[in-house]
C-alpha positions in Angstrom: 88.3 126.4 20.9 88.5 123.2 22.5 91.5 124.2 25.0 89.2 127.3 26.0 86.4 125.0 26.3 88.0 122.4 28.5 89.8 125.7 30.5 85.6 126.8 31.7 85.2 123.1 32.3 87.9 123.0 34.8 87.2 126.0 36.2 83.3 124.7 36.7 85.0 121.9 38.3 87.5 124.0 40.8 84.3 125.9 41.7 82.4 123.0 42.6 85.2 121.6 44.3 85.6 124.6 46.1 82.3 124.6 47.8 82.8 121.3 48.9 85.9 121.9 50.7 84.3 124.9 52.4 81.9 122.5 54.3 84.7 120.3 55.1 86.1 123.5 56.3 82.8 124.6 58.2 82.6 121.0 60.1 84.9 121.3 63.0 83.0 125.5 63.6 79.5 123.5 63.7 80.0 120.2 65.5 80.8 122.2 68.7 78.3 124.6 67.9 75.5 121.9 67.9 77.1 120.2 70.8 76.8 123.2 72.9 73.2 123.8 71.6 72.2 120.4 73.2 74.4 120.4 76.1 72.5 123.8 77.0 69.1 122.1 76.4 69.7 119.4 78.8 71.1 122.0 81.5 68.3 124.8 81.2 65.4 122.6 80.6 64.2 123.4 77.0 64.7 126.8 77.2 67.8 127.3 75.4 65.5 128.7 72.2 66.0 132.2 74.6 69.7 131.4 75.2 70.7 130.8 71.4 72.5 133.3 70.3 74.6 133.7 73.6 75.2 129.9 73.1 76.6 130.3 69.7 78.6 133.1 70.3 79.8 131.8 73.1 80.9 128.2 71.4 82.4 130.0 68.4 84.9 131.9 70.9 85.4 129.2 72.5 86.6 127.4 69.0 88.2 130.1 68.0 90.3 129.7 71.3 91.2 126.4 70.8 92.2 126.9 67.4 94.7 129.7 68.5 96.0 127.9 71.2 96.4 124.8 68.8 98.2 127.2 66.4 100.5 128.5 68.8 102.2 125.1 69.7 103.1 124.9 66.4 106.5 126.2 64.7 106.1 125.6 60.8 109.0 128.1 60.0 111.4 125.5 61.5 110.3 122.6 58.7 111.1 122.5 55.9 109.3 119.9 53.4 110.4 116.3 53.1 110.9 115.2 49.9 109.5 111.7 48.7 108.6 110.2 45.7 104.9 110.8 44.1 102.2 108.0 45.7 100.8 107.8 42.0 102.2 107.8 38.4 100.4 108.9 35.1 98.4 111.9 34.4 97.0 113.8 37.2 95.5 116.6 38.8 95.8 118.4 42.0 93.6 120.4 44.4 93.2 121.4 47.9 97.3 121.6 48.1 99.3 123.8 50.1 100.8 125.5 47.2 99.2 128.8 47.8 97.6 128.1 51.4 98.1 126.7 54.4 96.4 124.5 56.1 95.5 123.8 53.1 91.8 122.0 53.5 91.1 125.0 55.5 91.1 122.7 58.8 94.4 121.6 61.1 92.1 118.6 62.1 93.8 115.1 61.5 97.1 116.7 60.7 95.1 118.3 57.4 97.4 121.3 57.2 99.8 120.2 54.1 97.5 117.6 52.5 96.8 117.7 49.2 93.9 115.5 46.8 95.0 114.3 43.8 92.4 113.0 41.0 92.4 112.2 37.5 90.5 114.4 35.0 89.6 113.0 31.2 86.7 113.2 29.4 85.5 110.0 30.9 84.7 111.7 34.0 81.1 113.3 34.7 80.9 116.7 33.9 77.5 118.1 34.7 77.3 120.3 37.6 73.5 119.2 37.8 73.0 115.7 36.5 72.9 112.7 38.1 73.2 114.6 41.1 75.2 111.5 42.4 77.6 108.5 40.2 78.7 105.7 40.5 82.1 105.3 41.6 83.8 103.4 38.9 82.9 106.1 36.2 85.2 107.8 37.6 89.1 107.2 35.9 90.5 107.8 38.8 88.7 104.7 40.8 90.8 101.8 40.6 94.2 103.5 40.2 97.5 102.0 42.3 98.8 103.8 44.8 102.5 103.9 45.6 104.6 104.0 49.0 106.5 107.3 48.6 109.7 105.7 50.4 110.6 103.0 52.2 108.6 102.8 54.9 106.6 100.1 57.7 102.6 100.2 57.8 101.8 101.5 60.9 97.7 101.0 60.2 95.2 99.8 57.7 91.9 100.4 57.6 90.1 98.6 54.7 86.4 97.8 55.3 84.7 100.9 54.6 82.5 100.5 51.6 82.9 103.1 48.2 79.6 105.4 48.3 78.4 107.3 45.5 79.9 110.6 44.3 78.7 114.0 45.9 80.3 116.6 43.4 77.3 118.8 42.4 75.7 121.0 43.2 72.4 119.3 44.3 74.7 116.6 45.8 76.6 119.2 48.3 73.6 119.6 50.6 73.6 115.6 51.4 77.4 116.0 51.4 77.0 118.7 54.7 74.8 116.4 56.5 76.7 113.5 55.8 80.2 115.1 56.7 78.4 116.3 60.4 77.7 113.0 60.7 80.9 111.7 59.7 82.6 114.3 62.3 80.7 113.6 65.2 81.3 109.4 65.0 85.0 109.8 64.3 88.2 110.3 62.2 87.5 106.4 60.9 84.2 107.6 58.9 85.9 110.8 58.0 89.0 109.2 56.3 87.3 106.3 54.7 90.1 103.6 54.0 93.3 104.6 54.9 97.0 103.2 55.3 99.3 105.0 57.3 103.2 104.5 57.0 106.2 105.3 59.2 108.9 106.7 56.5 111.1 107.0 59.8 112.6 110.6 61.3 109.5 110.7 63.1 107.7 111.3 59.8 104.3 109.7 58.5 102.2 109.4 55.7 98.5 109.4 55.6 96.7 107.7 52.2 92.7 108.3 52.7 89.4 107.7 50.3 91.1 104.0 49.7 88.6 101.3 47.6 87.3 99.0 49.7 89.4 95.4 49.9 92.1 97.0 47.9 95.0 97.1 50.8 97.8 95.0 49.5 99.9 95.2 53.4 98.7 95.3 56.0 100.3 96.8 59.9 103.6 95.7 60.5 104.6 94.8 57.1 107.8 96.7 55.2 107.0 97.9 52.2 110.0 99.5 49.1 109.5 102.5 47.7 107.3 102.7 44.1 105.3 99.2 46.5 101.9 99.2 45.6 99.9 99.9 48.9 96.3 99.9 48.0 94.1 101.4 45.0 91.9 105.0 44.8 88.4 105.0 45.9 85.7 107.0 47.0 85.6 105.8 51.4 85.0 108.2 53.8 84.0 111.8 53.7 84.9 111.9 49.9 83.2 114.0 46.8 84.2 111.6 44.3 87.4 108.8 43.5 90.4 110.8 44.4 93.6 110.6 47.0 93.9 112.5 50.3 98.0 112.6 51.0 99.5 114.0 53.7 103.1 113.8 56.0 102.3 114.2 59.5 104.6 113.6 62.8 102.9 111.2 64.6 101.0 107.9 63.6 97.4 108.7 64.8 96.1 111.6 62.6 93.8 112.6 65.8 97.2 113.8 67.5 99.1 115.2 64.7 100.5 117.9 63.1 101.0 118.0 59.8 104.4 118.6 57.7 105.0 119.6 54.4 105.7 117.6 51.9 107.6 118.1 48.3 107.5 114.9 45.3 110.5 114.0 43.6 110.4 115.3 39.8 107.2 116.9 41.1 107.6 119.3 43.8 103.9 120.5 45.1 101.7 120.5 42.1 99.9 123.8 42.0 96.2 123.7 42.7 94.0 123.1 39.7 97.2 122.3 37.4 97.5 118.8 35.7 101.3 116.9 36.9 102.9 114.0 35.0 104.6 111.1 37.0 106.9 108.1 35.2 105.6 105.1 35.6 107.0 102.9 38.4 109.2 100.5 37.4 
């Protein structure tokens, strides 16, 4: 009875997880939308209430361009995944991978397209899909957590000033997560990603580490760092539901200009989305 129980719970959890990354998703379609809305305000003189739908329309095919243009310089039948170690160790659980789907956040933006969240799920975790509508971060098992380099690698960048905000995983928290992710969009990858290290594994490889806890960076840019090194702790920066890792591989440094690679862990492979994964310890 308990395993069935705990089997709804997650699947509550995948759900609500799910909506939120379909307004991740839905960011990059609307930001241009609404940028074409004004643009067409200040050009027709407040008239563009007339002109609305051909404005959408029209901004929507133009995305839709982009995207297929975007898609077409890109070759992932010719890469295969690069194998690293795990970035964490214990119990954990994976979601938005690209196990089944790719890209897998639904976006290409900041070299998305073979990221993958990792969080920890207990009983110590909130549950409710209702209430509080938002937590506090460190209620959350996951908060806190080390985070490993996956190789050897330099720090390319460090960003660590971005404060921990409270959680956004229900539902009555997702409508304040929309806004705040438009927001988050429009000013820059910085608020999207929260805190974030970004290492040079070398090969022309790189990995991303987002949602980091505020002051937790350990290096800094410049600095080598040994495989299994401690780089920085989980948090909840940026455009982030609740404590949990964003990792990606991407070939270049700034995540603005890349395109993201696949990855596979060491022991691990690509955890399967909404599956639990074991990692040793680091030694």
């Amino acid at each position: 009875m308990a395993q069935g129980a705990r089997a709804v719970d997650m699947g509550r959890r995948r759900l609500r997880w799910r909506l939120i990354s379909v307004l991740v998703r839905n960011v990059p379609v609307l930001v241009p939308i609404l940028l074409a809305v004004v643009a067409a305000d200040l050009v027709f003189g407040g008239i563009v209430g007339a002109w609305f739908p051909v404005v959408v329309a029209l901004a929507m095919a133009v995305h839709v361009v982009l995207l297929l243009a975007l898609r077409s310089l890109r070759d992932e039948s010719s890469r295969g995944p690069v194998e690293t170690a795990a970035p964490v160790a214990g119990e954990w659980f994976a979601l938005n991978g690209p196990s089944d789907k790719v890209p897998s956040h639904g976006v290409r933006f900041l070299g998305q397209e073979y990221a993958i969240d990792v969080l920890i799920d207990s009983q110590e975790r909130p549950t409710s899909p209702w209430w509080p509508p938002m937590s506090r971060s460190g209620v959350f098992p996951a908060f806190g957590q080390p985070l490993f380099a996956p190789a050897d690698a330099e720090v390319v960048h460090v960003e660590d000033g971005a404060r921990d905000h409270l959680s956004r995983g229900t539902y009555a928290g997702l409508a304040y997560f929309l806004v705040e992710g438009l927001v988050r969009q429009a000013v820059g990858a910085r608020r999207v990603l929260g805190n974030h290290v970004v290492l040079d594994l070398g090969g022309g490889v790189y990995a991303l580490y987002a949602h980091l806890r505020q002051g937790s960076a350990r290096v800094g840019a410049g600095e080598k760092v040994r495989a299994g090194q401690v780089l920085a702790e989980c948090g909840n920066s940026g455009n982030s539901s609740e404590p949990h890792l964003h990792f990606q591989l991407m070939d270049a440094p700034d995540p603005r200009l890349a395109v993201g690679m696949p990855f596979t862990w060491t022991g691990v492979g690509v955890p399967e989305n909404g599956s639990a994964f074991h990692v040793p310890e680091h030694t």
